[in-house]
N, C-alpha and C positions, 0 to 999 in steps of 0.2 A: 504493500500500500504506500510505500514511502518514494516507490518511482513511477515517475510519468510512463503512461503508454507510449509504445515506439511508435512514434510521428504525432503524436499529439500536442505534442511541444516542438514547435519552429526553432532552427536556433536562432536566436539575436545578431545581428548587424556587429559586429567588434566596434566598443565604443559610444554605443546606441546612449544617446542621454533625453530628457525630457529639457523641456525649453527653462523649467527652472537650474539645471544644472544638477540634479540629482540622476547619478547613474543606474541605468537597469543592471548593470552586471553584476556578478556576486560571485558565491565561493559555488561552483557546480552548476548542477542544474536545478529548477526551483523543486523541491522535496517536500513532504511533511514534515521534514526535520528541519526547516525553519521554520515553518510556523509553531511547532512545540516551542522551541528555544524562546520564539518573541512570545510566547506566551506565559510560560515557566518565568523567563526575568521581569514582566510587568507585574503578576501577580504574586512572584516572592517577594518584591519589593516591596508591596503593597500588605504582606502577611506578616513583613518586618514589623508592621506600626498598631499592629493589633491590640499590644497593651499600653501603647504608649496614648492610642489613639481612645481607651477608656478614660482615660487617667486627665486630657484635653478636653474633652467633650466634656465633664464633670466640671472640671476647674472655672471653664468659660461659662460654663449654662448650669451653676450649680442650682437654681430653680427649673423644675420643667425639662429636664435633661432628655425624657424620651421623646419630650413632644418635640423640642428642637429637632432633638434628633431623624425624628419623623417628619417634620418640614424642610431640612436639609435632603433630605433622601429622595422627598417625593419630588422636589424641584428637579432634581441632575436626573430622576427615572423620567418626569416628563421629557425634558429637553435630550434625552434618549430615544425615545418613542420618539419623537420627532424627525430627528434628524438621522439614525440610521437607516432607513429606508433610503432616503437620500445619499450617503455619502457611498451606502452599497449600488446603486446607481451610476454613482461617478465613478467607482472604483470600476465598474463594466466597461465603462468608454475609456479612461484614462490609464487603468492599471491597478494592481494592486501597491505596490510597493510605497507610493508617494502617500497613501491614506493609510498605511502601517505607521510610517514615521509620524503622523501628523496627529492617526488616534494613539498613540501611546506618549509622544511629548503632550501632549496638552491634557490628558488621563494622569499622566505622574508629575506634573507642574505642579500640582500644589505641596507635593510631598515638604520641598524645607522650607514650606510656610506654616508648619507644625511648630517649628521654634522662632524662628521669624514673627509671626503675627498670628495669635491663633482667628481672630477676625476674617482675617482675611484667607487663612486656610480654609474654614468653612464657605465663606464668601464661593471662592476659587473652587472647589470642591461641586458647590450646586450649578456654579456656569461649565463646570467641567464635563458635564454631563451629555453636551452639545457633540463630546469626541471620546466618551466614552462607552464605545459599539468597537472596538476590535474584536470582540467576536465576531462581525457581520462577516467583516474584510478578512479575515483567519478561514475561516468554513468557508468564503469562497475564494480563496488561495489555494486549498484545500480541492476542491472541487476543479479547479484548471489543470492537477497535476496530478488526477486518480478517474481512474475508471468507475461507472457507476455501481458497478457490484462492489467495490473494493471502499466506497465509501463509508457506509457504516463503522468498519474498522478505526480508517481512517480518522473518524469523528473520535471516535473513543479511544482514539492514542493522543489525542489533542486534548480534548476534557480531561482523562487520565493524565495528563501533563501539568494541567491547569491545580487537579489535588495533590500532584507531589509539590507542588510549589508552594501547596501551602501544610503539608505535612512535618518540614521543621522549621519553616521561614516565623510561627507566631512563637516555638519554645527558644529557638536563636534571638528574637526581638523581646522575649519575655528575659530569658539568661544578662543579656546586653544592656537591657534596662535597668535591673537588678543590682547589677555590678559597676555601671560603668555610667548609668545614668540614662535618659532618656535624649538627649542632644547626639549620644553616636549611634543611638539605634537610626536617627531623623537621619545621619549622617552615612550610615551605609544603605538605607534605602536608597537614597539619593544615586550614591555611584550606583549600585544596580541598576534605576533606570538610566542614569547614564550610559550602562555598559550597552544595556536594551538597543536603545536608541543609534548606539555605533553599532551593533549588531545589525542593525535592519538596514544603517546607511551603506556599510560596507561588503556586508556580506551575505545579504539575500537578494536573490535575482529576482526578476520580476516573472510571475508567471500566468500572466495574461497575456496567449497569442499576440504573436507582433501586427499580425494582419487584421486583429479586430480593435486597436488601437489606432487615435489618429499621431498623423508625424509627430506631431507636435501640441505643445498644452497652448496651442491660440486656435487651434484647430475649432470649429463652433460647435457647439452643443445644442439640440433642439430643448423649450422647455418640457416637453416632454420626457426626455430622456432623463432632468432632472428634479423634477416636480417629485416631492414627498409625497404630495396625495395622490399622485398616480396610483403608488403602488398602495394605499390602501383601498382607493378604487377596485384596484384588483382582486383584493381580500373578498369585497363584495359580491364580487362578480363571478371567479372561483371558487362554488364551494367546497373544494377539496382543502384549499389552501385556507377558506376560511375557520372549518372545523380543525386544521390543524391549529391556528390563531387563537381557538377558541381554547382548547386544549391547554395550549401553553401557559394561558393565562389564569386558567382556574389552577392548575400544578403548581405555577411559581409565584403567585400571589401571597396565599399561605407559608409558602417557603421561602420567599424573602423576607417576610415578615418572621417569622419562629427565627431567621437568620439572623438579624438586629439585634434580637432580645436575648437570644439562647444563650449566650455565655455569662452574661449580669444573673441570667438563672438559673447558672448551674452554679454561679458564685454565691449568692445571692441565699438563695432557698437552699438548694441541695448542699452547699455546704464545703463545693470545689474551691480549693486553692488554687493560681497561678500554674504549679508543676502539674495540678491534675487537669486543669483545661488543654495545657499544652500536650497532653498525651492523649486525652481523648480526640483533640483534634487532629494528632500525628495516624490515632490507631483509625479514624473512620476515614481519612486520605488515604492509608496504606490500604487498607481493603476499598476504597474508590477506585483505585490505580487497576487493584484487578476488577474488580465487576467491569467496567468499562473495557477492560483488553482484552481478559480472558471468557469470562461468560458473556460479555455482548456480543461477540465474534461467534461463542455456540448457540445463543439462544436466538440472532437474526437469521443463523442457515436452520436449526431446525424449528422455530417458532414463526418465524418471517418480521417483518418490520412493524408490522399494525399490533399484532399479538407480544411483541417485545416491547411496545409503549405502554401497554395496558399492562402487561408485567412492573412494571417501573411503578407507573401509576398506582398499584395495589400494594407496594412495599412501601410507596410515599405516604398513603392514606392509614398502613397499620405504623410506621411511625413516628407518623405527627401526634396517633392520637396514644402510642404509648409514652411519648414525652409526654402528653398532656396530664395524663394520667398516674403515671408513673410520678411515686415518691420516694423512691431508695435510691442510694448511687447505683447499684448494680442494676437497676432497671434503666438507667440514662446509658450505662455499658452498651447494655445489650440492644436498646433499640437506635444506639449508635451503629451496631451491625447493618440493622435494617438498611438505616438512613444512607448505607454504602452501595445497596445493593440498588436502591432509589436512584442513584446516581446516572444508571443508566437510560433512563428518560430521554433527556436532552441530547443526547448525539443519535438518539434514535428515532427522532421525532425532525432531528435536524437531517441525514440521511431523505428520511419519508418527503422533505422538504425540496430537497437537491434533486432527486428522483421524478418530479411534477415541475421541473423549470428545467427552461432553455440552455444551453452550456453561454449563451453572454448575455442571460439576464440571471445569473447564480451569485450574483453580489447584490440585486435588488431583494431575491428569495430570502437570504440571512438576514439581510436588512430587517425584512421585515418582521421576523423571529427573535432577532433580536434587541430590536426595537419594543416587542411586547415585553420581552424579559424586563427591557431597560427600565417601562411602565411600571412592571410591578416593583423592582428595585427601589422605586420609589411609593406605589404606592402603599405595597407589603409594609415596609416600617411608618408610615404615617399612619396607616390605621391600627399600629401594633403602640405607635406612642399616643395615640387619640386614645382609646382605650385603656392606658395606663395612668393618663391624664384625668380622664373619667372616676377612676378608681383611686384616684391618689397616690400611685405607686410613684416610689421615686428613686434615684442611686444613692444607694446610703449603704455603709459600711454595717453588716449585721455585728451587734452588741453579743460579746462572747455567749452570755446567757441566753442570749436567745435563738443562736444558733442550736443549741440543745432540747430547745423549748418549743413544741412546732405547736400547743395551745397559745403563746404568746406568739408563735412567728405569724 
C-alpha cells in the first residue's frame, strides 16, 4: 500500500517548481510514508502540550474553564467545516504538497504562544481552525499514490500513525513538565513542528499527476472549482455520500466531546494521576496502532467496508457508555480496550468515501469528511462544556478527603 501503481504516477519535469517557488520534488517517489511522517510530527507535537495545555486553560479561564473551553473548540471546528471542503478543492487543481505546508504551519503556529501570551494562544488556536483539515489533504495524498482496493489499508497505516504519535508524545510532555518545567515542553513542541514543516518543504514530493495540475499557481481557477458550498451541495445531492456525512457526525460528535473532558475525569472522579493518564493513553494508542493495521486489513476483506463501519460503530456505542457508567479504575482499563478497537471507524468510512469519488475530485471527498469531523471538534466540547456549565462542574483540584469519599465527591 505504501507504492504507487506502475504508471499511475507520471514522473515530474527535473526541477518542476510552483510559481511560489516551492519545489514539487522530494526524497523518492510520493509514498504513504510521507504522509504518516507529516502526520506523526504534527500531532506528536501537539501530544507534547497535553498537560501543559491543562494547567493554561485553568490558569487563564480559572472561572468557566469548560465553557471557554467549549467556545474555543467550537469556533476552530466551525471555521473547519468550513473551509476544508475548500482547501480539498484546491489541493485537486493545484496539488497537494503547497496545502501540506500551509495546513500544518498555520495548525502548529500557535504552539509558542502557550508561553508567549496565553491570550492570544487561544485567540490563534480558534482562527486556526481555518487550516486545521490536514487530514483532508493526507487521505487524499493518500489516495493519488494507492490503488483503490489497497486503500483501506492505507487509511489505517495513517490513523494508526496519527495514535502512535500520541502514545508517548503526552507521558514525554507530562515527564518534561514535571522536571524541567513547562517553557521546554512549549519548546520542543515547537522544533517538532518545525522539523514537520522542513519535512514537507524538503522532502515530500508532490503527488498529484503532473497532467491534472495547471503550469502554474496564476493559472485561473473557475468559482466552481473553488466554492465551499459546492461541495456541500453535493452532500445533498449524493445520497451515498450524504448518509456517509450523516454517519460521521453522529460517531464523532459524542466523541469529541467525551475527548475534551475525558482526562479532567479520569483525574478528577476516578482518581488518575498524571503517570496513570499517560499510560492509559500510551496502552489505548498501542492497541489503536493494531486495530487499525492489523484487524482493519482482516475485517475489510472478510467483513467488507459497510459491515466494518458498523463494526467500529458498535465498539464506539459499548464504550462511551461503559465510560459513562463505569466507576472503578479497572472498568476505565478495560473499556479503554474497546475505545481501540472503535478506532477503526474512520479510515473505514474514509476508504467507503475514496471509493464513491472521482480520482481529481479525492481532495474535495476528504474535504468534506473532514470538514464534519472539524464541526464536531468543535461542537463535541461546547456542548460537553455547556453542560458542565449547567451543572456547575468546574476544574478544581479534588480535596485528598474527598477523593476517598464518593458520598461527598
Amino acid at each position: 500500500a505504501s507504492e504507487p501503481a506502475a504508471g499511475a504516477m507520471p514522473e515530474k519535469r527535473p526541477g518542476a517548481q510552483t510559481a511560489g517557488g516551492v519545489s514539487l520534488q522530494g526524497f523518492g517517489r510520493p509514498s504513504v510514508y510521507h504522509a504518516a511522517i507529516v502526520i506523526f510530527l504534527e500531532f506528536f507535537a501537539w501530544g507534547l502540550l497535553t498537560t501543559p495545555m491543562l494547567t493554561v486553560l485553568h490558569e487563564t479561564f480559572p472561572q468557566h474553564t469548560f465553557l471557554m473551553n467549549g467556545l474555543i473548540q467550537g469556533v476552530k471546528g466551525l471555521l473547519s467545516f468550513l473551509s476544508a471542503p475548500l482547501i480539498g478543492a484546491l489541493s485537486d487543481v493545484w496539488g497537494r504538497k503547497p496545502f501540506l505546508l500551509g495546513t500544518v504551519f498555520f495548525t502548529c503556529f500557535p504552539i509558542p504562544l502557550m508561553r508567549i501570551s496565553p491570550w492570544w494562544y487561544f485567540a490563534m488556536i480558534s482562527v486556526s481552525g481555518v487550516f486545521s483539515v490536514t487530514f483532508s489533504v493526507i487521505f487524499a495524498y493518500v489516495a493519488d499514490v494507492t490503488q483503490e482496493h489497497e486503500r483501506s489499508t492505507a487509511y489505517g497505516w495513517v490513523s494508526a500513525t496519527f495514535a502512535a504519535s500520541l502514545v508517548s508524545s503526552p507521558a514525554i510532555g507530562a515527564y518534561l513538565s514535571a522536571s524541567y518545567g513547562d517553557s521546554l515542553v512549549v519548546l520542543v513542541a515547537t522544533v517538532v513542528a518545525l522539523l514537520d514543516i522542513c519535512f514537507i518543504l524538503l522532502a515530500v514530493p508532490e503527488s498529484l499527476p503532473e497532467k491534472m495540475r495547471p503550469l502554474s499557481w496564476g493559472a485561473k481557477i473557475s468559482w466552481k472549482q473553488a466554492d465551499p458550498f459546492a461541495s456541500l451541495k453535493k452532500v445533498g445531492k449524493d445520497s451515498t455520500v450524504l448518509l456517509i456525512c450523516i454517519t460521521v457526525f453522529l460517531s464523532y460528535l459524542p466523541e469529541a466531546g467525551q475527548y475534551s473532558s475525558f482526562f479532567l475525569y479520569l483525574r478528577q472522579v476516578i482518581g488518575f494521576g498524571s503517570v496513570k493518564i499517560a499510560a492509559f493513553i500510551a496502552m489505548v494508542g498501542i492497541l489503536s496502532i493494531v486495530a487499525q493495521t492489523v484487524f482493519l486489513t482482516i475485517l475489510m476483506r472478510s467483513l467488507g467496508n459497510k459491515n466494518t463501519v458498523l463494526l467500529g460503530l458498535g465498539f464506539q456505542m459499548f464504550q462511551l457508555a461503559w465510560y459513562g457508567f463505569g466507576s472503578q479504575a479497572w472498568m476505565m482499563w478495560a473499556a479503554g480496550t474497546v475505545a481501540a478497537m472503535s478506532s477503526i471507524t474512520f479510515p473505514a468510512v474514509s476508504a467507503l468515501v475514496s471509493r464513491n469519488a472521482e480520482s481529481d475530485q479525492q481532495g474535495v471527498a476528504q474535504g468534506i469528511i473532514t470538514g464534519i469531523r472539524g464541526l464536531c471538534n468543535g461542537l463535541g466540547p461546547a456542548l460537553y462544556g455547556f453542560i458542565f456549565y449547567m451543572f456547575h462542574v468546574e476544574l478544581t483540584e479534588l480535596e485528598p478527603e474527598l477523593s476517598s469519599d464518593n458520598a461527598a465527591l
